[in-house]
N, C-alpha and C positions, 0 to 999 in steps of 0.2 A: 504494500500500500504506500503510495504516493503522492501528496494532494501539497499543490504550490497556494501559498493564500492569495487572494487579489491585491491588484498592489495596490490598493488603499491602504493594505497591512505594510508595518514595517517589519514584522517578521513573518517567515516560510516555519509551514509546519511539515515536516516528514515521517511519516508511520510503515514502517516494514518487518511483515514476519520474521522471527528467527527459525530457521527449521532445518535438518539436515539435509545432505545433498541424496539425490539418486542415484542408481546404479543403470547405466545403458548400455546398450549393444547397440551398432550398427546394422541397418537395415539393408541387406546385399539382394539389389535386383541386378541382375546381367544378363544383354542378349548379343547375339552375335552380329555382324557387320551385315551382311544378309537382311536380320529383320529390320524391322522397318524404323526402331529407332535410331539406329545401326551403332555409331559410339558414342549416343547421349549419354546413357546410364552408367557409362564407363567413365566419364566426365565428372557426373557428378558425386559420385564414390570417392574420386581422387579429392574433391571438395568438399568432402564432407569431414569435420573435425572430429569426427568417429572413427577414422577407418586409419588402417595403419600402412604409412608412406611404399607402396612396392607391394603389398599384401593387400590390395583395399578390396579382393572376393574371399578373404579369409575373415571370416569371426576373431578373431587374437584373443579380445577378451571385454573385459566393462570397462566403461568408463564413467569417474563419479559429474553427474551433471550439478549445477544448482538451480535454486528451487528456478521457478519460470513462473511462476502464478503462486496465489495463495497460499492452496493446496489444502487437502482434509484435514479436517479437525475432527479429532474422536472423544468420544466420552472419558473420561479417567487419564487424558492425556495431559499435559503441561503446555498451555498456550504461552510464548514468549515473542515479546514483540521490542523492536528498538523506536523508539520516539525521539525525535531530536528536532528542536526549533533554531533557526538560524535565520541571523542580522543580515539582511541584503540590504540597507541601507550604508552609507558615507560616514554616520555620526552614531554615537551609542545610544542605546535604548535604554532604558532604566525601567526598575522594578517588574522585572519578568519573575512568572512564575507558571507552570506547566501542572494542570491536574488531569489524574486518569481513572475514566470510574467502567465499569465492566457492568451491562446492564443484560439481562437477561428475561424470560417471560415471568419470572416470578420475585424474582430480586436485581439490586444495584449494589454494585460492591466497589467499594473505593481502591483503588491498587495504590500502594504505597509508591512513594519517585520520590527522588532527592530526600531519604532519608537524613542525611549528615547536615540538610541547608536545612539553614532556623527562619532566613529572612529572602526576601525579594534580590534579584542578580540586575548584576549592570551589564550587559551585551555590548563589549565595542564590535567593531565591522568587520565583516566574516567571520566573528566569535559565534562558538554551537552552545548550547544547553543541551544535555540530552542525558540518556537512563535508558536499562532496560527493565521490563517487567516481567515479572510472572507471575501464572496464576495454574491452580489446577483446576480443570471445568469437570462439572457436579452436575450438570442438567442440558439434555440433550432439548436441540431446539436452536433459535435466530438467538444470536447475541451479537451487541453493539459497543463496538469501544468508542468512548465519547472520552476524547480530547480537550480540554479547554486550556487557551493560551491569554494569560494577563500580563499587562507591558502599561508603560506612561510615554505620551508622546514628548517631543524634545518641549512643547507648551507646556508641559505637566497634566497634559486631561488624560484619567483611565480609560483603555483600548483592550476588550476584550473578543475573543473569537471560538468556536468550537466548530468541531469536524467530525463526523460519525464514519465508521467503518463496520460494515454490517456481515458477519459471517456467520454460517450453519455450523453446529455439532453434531456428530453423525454419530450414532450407536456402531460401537465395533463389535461387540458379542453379542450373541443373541444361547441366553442361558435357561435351558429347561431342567427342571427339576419334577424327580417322581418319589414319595415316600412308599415304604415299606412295612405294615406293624407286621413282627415279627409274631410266633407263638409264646414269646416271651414279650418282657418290658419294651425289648430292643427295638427300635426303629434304623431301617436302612435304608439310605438316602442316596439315591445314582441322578448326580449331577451332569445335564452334556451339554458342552461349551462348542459350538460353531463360532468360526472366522467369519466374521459378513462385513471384512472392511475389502480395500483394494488391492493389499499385497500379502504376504505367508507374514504370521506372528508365531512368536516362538512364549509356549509357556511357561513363566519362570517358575508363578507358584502356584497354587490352587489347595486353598484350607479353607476348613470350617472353624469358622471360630463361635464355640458355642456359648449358650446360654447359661447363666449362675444355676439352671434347674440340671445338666444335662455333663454328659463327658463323651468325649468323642475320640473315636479309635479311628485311624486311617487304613483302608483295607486296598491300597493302591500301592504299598511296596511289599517285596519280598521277606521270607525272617532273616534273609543276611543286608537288608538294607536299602537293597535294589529296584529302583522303578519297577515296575509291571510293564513300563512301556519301553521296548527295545531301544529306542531311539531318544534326542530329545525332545519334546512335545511340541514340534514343528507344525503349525496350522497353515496349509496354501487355504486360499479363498474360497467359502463354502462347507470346507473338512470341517471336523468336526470328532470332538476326543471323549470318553465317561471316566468319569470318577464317583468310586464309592467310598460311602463312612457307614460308620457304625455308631448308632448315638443311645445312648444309658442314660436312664434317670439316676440321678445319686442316690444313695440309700434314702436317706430323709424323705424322698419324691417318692422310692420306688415300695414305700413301706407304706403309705399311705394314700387308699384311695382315690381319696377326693381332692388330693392334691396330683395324684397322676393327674386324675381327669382335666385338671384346669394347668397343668402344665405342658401347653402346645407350644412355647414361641422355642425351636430348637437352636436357632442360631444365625451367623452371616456367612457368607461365602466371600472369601479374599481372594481377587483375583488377580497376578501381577504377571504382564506381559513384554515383551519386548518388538518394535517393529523399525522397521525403516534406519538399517546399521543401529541399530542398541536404541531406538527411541523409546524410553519407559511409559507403560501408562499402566495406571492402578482402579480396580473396579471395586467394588462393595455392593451386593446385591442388599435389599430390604430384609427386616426377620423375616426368617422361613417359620411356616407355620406346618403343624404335621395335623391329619386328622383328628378330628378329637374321638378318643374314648370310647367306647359304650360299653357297660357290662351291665348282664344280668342281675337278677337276686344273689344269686350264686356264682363263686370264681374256682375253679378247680383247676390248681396246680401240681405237678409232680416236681418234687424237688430230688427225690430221688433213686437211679435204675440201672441197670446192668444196661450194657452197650451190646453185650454176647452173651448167650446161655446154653445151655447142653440138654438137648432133648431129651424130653424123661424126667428132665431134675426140677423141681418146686425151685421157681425164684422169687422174691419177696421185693418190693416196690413201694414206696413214701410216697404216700400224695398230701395235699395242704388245699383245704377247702377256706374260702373267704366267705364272708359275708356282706355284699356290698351293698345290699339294701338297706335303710333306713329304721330298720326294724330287729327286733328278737328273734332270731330264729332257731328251734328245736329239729335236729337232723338227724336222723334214720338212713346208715347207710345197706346199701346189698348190690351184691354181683353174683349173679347166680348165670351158669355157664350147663344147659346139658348137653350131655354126652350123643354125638348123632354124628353121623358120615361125612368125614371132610372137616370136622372140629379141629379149630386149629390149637387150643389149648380147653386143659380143665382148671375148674376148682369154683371155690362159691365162699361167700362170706354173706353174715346178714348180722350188724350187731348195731348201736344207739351212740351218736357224737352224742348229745347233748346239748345244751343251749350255747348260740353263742351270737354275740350282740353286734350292732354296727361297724364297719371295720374289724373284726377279730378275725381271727384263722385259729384254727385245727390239724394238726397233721394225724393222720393214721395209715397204718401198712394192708397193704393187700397181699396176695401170694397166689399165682397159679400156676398151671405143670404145661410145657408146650408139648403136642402132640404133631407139631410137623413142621419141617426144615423150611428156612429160608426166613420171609420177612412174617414178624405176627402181630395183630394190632390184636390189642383191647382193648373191647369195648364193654357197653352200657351197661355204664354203671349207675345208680339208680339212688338219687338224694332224696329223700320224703322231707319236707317240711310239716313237723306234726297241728304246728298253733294251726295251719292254712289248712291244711289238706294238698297242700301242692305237690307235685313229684317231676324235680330235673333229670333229665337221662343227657348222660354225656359218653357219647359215640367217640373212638378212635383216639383216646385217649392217651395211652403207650403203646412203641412198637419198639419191638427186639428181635433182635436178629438170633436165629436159633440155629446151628451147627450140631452136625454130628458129635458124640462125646469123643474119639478118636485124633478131634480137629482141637491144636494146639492145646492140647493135652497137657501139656509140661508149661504150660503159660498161663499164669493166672488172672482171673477177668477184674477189669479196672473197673471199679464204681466210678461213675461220672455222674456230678452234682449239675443238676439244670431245671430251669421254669419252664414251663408251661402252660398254657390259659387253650381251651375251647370252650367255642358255643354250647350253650346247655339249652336243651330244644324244652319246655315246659310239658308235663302229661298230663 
């Protein structure tokens, strides 16, 4: 940007992007003497400040251009501009001073200049005033830099002037997110980031930075440390990369219901990129918010199960029943399993929790014998509420994997501690 004042003014206002330079290639058309342009295009190769002297139909390599226009401006990126006012007058001006204010569709922000000056400058002839500024942009959309230039004529009357520079900020990411509730507390969050500016950005970082409710695990490196992604997170225009987390309520949250339910805001997504030979830009998406909640009267979790069992052999299993309704509730547990062709396991229980009040839990053991190889779920188990007459049946509840007794025999089976929540269908 450019703009000389009318010479009414005693001073010239000058305004120009800073921005890095490009990378080009040479554009190599050739034909032979024959066609019809015959050695124009041979002509103009040799004139071109691209091409290299004696090689002008060889590619050799890039070359860095500077800018030639404006050029894009992205969201999270670093606007930097040089401003400089200069005396085209014979005699000096007195009491200049230069304000720069950044206006955009929802605010006006003052950019700081001449920090170190306290007071108005005297300009003798062809003396500059000038600064540069920066600002990071926060809001896609038309912004206007408004310049205003105060000065005193050699009479002593104040002479003021402003000059508007109107540029777009353009959205470079376009960021989708999908939650995931887990069978547990956990939520799993696959974040994908597309390039939708005009050249490949490279991603420097990509974190969740969660919420005082919430802790977040990164499921996008390896356990020796190493990206997931073979390469560096190089975006050409349109690509498009995922990342997953893993996000945990803290105890405090994960222990109490009603504070689960009302804690959705999960966190921001920090995203720092690089483009245009190393040009930094920094995004911040809004809180992410996860689904909220819902549970039944009843919350039935297994907290604890064998991963592997040996057909034939009774295995014993921890489950943990909540009470999430608002009320007292008396429970009657039973599992009762008959014996019929294609049974995948036996056994039966039928005995009385007892009362237990808003927010509370119960754990009790169950036990049953597998009668066939491979994967076996349990199911319907059967909660009565006696105050109500109500009865939850909760389907598919654990699965274990069952092996021949033969099958790593000399290896003994690891307990593995884990939650789990299913829907309970009402009877």
């Amino acid at each position: 940007m450019n703009v000389l004042e009318p010479t009414e003014h005693l001073l010239a206002l000058k305004v120009m992007r800073l921005t890095r330079p490009t990378l080009v290639s040479p554009q190599i058309i050739t034909s032979e003497t024959k066609d019809l342009p015959q050695n124009i295009l041979q002509e103009t190769l040799r004139n071109d400040i691209t091409a290299v002297a004696g090689s002008e139909t060889l590619a050799a390599g890039q070359f860095m251009l500077l800018p030639q226009s404006f050029g894009n401006i992205y969201l999270g990126e670093t606007f930097a501009s040089y401003i400089c006012v200069h005396n085209c007058t014979t005699h000096p001006v007195e009491g200049v001073t230069v304000k720069a204010d950044l206006q955009s569709n929802s605010t006006r922000i003052s950019l700081p200049m001449h920090e170190k000056q306290t007071a108005p400058v005297t300009l003798n002839p062809g003396n500059t005033l000038d600064d540069v500024i920066h600002h990071e942009v926060k809001e896609i959309g038309t912004h206007i830099l408004v310049c205003e230039v105060h000065y005193n004529t050699p009479a002593g009357f104040p002479q003021s002037f402003r000059k508007f520079f109107k540029f777009q900020v353009l959205k470079p990411l376009d960021v989708k997110t999908k939650f995931y509730n887990a069978e547990t507390d956990e939520v799993y969050l696959e974040a994908q980031i597309q390039n939708i500016t005009a050249g490949p950005i490279c991603l420097e970082k990509v974190e969740l930075d969660s919420s005082e409710q919430y802790t977040v695990s990164s499921l996008n490196t390896l356990p020796n440390g190493e990206s997931v992604f073979k390469a560096k997170n190089m975006l050409q225009p349109k690509n498009s990369c995922q990342f997953l987390y893993c996000i945990k309520p803290i105890p405090e949250i994960a222990k109490d219901i009603k504070a689960l339910r009302d804690a959705n805001n999960i966190g921001k997504l920090d995203i720092v990129w690089r483009s245009n030979l190393g040009e930094r830009g920094r995004l911040q998406t809004s809180q992410l918010q996860r689904s909220p909640i819902e549970y039944n009267d009843l919350r039935l979790l297994v907290v604890q199960a064998n991963n592997m069992v040996k057909i034939g052999e009774p295995f014993t299993f921890i489950c943990q029943v909540t009470n999430t309704s608002d009320h007292t509730v008396d429970l009657s547990a039973k599992l009762d399993t008959k014996p019929r062709a294609g049974c995948e396991y036996t056994g039966s229980a039928e005995f009385h929790l007892g009362t237990i009040e808003p927010g509370k839990a119960k754990e009790f053991p169950l036990t049953v014998c597998p009668t066939k190889l491979g994967l076996v779920k349990i199911t319907n188990l059967l909660l009565t509420n006696t105050y109500q007459k109500r009865t939850y049946e909760f389907d598919d509840f654990v699965q274990v994997f069952v092996v021949d007794s033969d099958y790593y025999e000399d290896e003994p089976f690891q307990m593995n501690k884990f939650v789990r929540y299913d829907v309970a269908q009402k009877v």
